[in-house]
LOFIFI-307351 format. One line per field, with one value per residue (C-alpha): x, y, z; residue in one letter; residue number from 1. Coordinates in nm, 2 decimals. Layout:
X <- c(X; ...)
Y <- c(Y; ...)
Z <- c(Z; ...)
vexvo <- c(A; ...)
kolti <- c(NUM; ...)
***
This chain:
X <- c(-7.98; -8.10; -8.11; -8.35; -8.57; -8.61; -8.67; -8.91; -9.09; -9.07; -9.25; -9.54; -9.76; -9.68; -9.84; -10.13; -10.10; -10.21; -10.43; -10.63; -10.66; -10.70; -10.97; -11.26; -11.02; -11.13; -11.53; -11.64; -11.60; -11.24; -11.09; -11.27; -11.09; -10.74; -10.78; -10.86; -11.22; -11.45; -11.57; -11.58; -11.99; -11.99; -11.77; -12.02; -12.32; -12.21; -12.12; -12.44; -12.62; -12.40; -12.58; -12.38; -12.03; -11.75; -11.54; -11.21; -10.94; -10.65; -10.33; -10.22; -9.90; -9.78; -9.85; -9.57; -9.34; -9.33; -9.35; -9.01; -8.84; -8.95; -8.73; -8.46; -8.43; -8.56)
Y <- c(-6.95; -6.65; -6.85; -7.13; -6.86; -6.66; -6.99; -7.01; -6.71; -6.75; -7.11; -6.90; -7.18; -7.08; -6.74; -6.90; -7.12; -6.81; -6.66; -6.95; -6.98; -6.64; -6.57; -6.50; -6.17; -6.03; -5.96; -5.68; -5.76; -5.91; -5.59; -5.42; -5.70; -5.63; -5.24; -5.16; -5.06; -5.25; -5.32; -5.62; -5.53; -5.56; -5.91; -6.03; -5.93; -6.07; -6.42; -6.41; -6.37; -6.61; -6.95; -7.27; -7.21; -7.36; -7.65; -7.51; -7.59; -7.82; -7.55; -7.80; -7.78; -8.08; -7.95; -7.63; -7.85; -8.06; -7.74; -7.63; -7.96; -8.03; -7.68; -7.73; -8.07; -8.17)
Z <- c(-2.57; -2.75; -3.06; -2.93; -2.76; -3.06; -3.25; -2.98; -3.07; -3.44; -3.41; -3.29; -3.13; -2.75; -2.88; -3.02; -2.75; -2.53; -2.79; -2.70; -2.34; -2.24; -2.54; -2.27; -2.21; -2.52; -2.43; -2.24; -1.88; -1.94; -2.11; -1.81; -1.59; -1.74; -1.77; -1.37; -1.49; -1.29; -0.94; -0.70; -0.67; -1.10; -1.09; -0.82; -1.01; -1.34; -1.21; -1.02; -1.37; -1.54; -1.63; -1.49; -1.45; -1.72; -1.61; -1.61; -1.90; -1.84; -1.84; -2.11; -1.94; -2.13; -2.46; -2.38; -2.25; -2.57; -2.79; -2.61; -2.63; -2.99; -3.09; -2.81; -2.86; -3.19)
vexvo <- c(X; X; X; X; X; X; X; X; X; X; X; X; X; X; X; X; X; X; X; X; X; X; X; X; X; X; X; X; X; X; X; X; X; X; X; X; X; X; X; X; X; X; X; X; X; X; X; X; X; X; X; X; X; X; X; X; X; X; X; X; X; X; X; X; X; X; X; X; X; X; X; X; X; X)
kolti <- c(1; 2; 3; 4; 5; 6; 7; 8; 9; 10; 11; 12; 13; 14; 15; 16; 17; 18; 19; 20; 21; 22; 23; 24; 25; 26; 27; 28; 29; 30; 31; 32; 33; 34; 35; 36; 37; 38; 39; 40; 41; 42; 43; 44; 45; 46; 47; 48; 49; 50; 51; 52; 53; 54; 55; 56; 57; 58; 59; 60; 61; 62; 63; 64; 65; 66; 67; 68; 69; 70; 71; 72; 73; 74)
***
């Protein structure tokens, strides 16, 4: 088991994987978001100034699950 999962991590893509996904993290109001340093009143006003809303990603919980079984399996 600790082979596969540090084959896992060595691959790398489930890390770029998340790179990815959770990119929007990386402006201002996201590190706010993750570091405890904003308000429910800021979050309201900021999506209230945003322009039309993004259509959410697919979790592209597929793409994992073939990741992991292409170095479990494969």
């Amino acid at each position: 088991g600790l082979i596969k999962a540090a084959e896992i991590i060595e691959d790398g893509r489930i890390d770029e994987f998340k790179e990815k996904k959770y990119s929007q993290f990386q402006n201002e109001i996201g590190k706010k978001i993750l570091s405890g340093e904003t308000t429910l009143e800021e979050l309201s006003a900021y999506a209230e100034n945003m322009k039309k809303p993004e259509l959410p990603q697919s979790g592209s919980q597929e793409y994992i699950e073939a990741v992991i079984n292409s170095i479990m399996f494969g």
